[in-house]
VEXMIPA-632532 format. One record per residue (C-alpha): z, y, x; residue in three letters. Coordinates in steps of 0.25 Angstrom, whole numbers. Last residue first. Example, Ala and Ser with C-alpha at 12.3 -4.5 7.8 and 13.67 -1.06 7.14 Angstrom:
+-------+-------+-------+-----+
|    pz |    py |    px | res |
+-------+-------+-------+-----+
|    29 |    -4 |    55 | SER |
|    31 |   -18 |    49 | ALA |
+-------+-------+-------+-----+
This chain:
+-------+-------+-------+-----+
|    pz |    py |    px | res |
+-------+-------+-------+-----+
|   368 |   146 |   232 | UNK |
|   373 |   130 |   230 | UNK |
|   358 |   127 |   238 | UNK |
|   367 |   115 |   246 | UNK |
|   362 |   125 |   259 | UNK |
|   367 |   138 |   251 | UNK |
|   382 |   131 |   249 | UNK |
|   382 |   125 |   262 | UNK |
|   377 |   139 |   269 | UNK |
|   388 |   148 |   258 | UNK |
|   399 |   136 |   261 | UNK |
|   398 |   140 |   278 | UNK |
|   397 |   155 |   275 | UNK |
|   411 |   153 |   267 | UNK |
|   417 |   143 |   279 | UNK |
|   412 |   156 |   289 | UNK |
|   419 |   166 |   282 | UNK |
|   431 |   158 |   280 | UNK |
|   432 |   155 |   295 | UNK |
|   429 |   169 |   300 | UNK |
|   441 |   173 |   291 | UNK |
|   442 |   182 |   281 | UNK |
|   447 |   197 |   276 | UNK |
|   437 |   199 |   271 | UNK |
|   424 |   205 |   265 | UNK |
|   420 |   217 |   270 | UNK |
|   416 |   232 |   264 | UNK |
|   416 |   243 |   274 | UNK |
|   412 |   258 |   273 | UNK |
|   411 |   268 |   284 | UNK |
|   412 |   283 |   285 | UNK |
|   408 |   293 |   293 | UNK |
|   414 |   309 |   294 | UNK |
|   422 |   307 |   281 | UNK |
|   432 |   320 |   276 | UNK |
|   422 |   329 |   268 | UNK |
|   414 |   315 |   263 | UNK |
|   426 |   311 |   256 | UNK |
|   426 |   324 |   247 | UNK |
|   411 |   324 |   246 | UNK |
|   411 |   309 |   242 | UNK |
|   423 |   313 |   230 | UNK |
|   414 |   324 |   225 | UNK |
|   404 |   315 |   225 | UNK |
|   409 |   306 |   216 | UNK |
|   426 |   307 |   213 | UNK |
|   435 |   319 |   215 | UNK |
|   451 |   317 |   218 | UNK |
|   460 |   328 |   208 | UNK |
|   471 |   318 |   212 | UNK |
|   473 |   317 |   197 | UNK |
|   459 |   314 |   194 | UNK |
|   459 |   303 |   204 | UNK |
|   473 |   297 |   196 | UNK |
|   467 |   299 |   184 | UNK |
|   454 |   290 |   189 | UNK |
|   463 |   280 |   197 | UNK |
|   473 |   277 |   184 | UNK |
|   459 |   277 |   176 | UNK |
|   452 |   268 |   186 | UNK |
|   464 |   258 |   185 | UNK |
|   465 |   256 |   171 | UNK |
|   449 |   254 |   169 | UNK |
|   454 |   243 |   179 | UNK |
|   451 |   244 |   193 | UNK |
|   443 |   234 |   201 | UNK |
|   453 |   227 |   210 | UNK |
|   452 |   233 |   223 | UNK |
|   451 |   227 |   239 | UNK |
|   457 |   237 |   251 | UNK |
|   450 |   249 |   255 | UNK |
|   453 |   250 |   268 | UNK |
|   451 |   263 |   273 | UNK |
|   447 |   267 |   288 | UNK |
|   450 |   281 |   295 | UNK |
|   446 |   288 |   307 | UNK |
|   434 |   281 |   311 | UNK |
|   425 |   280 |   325 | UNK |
|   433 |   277 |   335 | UNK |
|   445 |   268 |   341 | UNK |
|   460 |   268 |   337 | UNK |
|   468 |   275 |   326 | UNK |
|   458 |   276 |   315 | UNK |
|   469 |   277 |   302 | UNK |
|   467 |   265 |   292 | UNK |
|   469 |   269 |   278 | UNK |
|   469 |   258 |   266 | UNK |
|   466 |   262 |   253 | UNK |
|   476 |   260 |   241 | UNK |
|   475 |   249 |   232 | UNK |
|   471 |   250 |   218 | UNK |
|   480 |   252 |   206 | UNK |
|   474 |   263 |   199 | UNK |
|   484 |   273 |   204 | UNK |
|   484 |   268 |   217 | UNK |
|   469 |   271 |   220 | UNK |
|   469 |   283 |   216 | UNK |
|   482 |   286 |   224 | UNK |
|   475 |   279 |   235 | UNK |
|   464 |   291 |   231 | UNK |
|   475 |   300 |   237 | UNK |
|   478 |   293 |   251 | UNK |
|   465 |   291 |   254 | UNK |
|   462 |   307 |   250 | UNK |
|   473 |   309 |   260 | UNK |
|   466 |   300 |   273 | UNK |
|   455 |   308 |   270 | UNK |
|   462 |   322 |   272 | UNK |
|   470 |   318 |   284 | UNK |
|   456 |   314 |   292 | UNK |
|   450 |   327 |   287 | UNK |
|   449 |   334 |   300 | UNK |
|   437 |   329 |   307 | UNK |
|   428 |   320 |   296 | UNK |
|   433 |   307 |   295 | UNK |
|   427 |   295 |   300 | UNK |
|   430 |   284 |   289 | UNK |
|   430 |   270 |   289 | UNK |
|   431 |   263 |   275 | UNK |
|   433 |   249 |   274 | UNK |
|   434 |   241 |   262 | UNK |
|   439 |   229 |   253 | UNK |
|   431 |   222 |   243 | UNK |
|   434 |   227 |   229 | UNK |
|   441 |   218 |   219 | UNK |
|   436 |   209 |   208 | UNK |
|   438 |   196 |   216 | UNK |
|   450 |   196 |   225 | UNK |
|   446 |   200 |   240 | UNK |
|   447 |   187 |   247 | UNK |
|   462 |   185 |   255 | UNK |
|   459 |   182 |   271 | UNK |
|   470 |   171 |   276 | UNK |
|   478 |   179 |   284 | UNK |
|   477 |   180 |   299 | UNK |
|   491 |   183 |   305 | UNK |
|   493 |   196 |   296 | UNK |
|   493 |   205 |   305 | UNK |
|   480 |   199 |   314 | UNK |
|   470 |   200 |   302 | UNK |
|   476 |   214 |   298 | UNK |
|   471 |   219 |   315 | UNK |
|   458 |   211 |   313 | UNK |
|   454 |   217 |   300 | UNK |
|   456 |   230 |   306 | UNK |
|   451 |   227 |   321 | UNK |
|   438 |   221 |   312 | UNK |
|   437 |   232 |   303 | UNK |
|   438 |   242 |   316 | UNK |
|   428 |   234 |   324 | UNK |
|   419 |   233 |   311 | UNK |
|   418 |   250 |   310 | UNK |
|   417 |   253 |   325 | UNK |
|   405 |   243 |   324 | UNK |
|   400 |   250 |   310 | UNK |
|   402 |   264 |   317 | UNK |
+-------+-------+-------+-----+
């Protein structure tokens, strides 16, 4: 699964990377959520009503001023049904998590457990993903460079 998994991120990445002529990678801002992968092997039948209860927390989402999740649809190859890109956040303000509260309220959408047991009633498997990037090899490799001259000249 973890294999399946990486060969997917990696045509993904890949696939954005080749779009946009090899951008210059942008850091997450600081004070913002890093960026995440969720895969998702649904159970049989409920593919429509997962994709839905995406659609409706966006307006959560929305309504306090947050991004909206990213929905990629399995098309080719095994394994997954669905992956969500979850993109970077600014923590909301108290402002924010009243809007997204009232609006959650007014959805009639159920937090906790009740909100597990609801999830878990359409997901067969499910696999989480957290990474840094985008960057490239070569500023990877000049930050792991400065780290070994920095920890040789007893700087860390």
């Amino acid at each position: 699964m973890i294999l399946r998994l990486s060969f997917a991120l990696l045509a993904l990445t890949s696939a954005a990377t080749a779009q946009s002529r090899y951008p210059d990678p942008v850091p997450t801002p600081e004070g913002y959520s890093t960026p995440a992968f969720e895969m998702f092997k649904l159970a049989p039948g409920k593919t429509e009503e997962f994709i839905r209860g995406v659609a409706i927390w966006d307006q959560v989402n929305a309504a306090g001023g947050q991004p909206k999740t990213h929905l990629y649809l399995h098309d080719d190859g095994e394994g997954w049904d669905v992956m969500l890109y979850k993109p970077p956040r600014a923590k909301p303000t108290p402002e924010q998590i009243a809007a997204m509260t009232k609006k959650r309220i007014e959805l009639g959408l159920p937090t906790g457990p009740m909100y597990f047991i609801a999830l878990r009633e359409k997901v067969a498997d499910h696999a989480h993903v957290v990474m840094k990037g985008p960057m490239l090899a070569e500023s990877w490799v000049a930050e792991l460079d400065k780290q070994r001259a920095d920890l040789k000249a007893g700087k860390k």
